[in-house]
N, C-alpha and C positions, 0 to 999 in steps of 0.2 A: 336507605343505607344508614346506620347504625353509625356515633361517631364516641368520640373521645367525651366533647361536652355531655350527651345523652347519658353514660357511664357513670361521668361526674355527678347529675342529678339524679341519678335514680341512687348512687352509693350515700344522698343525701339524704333524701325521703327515707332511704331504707334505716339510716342512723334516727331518726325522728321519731317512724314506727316503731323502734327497737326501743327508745327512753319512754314511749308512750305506752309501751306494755306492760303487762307484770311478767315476775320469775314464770308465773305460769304457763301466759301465755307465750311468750317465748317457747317455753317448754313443749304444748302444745305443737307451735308452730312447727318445732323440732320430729316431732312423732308424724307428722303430716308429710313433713319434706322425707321423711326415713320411709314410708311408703309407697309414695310417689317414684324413691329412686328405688323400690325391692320391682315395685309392678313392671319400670324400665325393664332391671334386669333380667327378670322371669321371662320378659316376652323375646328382648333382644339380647341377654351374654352381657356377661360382666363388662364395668367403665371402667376403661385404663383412666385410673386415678392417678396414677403419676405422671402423665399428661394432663390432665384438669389441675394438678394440684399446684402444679407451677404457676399457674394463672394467675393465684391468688396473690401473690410478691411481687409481679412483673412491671417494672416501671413503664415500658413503652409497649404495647401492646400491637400486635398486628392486629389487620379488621377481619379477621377470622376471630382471633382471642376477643376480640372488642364487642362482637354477633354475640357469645358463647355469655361473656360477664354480662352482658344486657340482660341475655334470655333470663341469666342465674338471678337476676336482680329482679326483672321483672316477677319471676314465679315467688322469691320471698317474699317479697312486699305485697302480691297477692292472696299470697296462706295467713301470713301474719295481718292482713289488712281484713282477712277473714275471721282469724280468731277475736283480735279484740272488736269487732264488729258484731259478733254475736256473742257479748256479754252481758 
């Protein structure tokens, strides 16, 4: 189970990769994650983004929201821990 601390360090590491990259790779990383979510919806139907998108503001988080920002974190910080790793 997935907690509030875990959030906290991964929303750290993910800030770290972010200074550690360049515009590009950022950039990069961007074009990956916009794939990633086209493949999603091709297979399963559009993401109610206005349900996702509140997540991102939320100060107290249910451990549903809590699952959901982990997964989100964990997958950036592994495209982006991809790109500037194959530089």
């Amino acid at each position: 189970m997935t907690n509030a601390l875990e959030l906290s360090h991964l929303y750290d590491l993910s800030e770290q990769l972010v200074e550690k990259a360049s515009k590009e790779d950022v950039a990069e990383c961007a074009r990956q994650l916009a794939l990633i979510v086209t493949h999603y919806k091709m297979k399963f139907g559009e993401i109610p983004l206005d349900e996702t998108l509140v997540m991102v503001d939320i100060d107290k988080p249910n451990q549903e929201q809590i699952e959901i920002l982990v997964d989100g974190m964990e997958l950036l910080i592994g495209q982006l821990n991809n790109v500037i790793s194959n530089e």
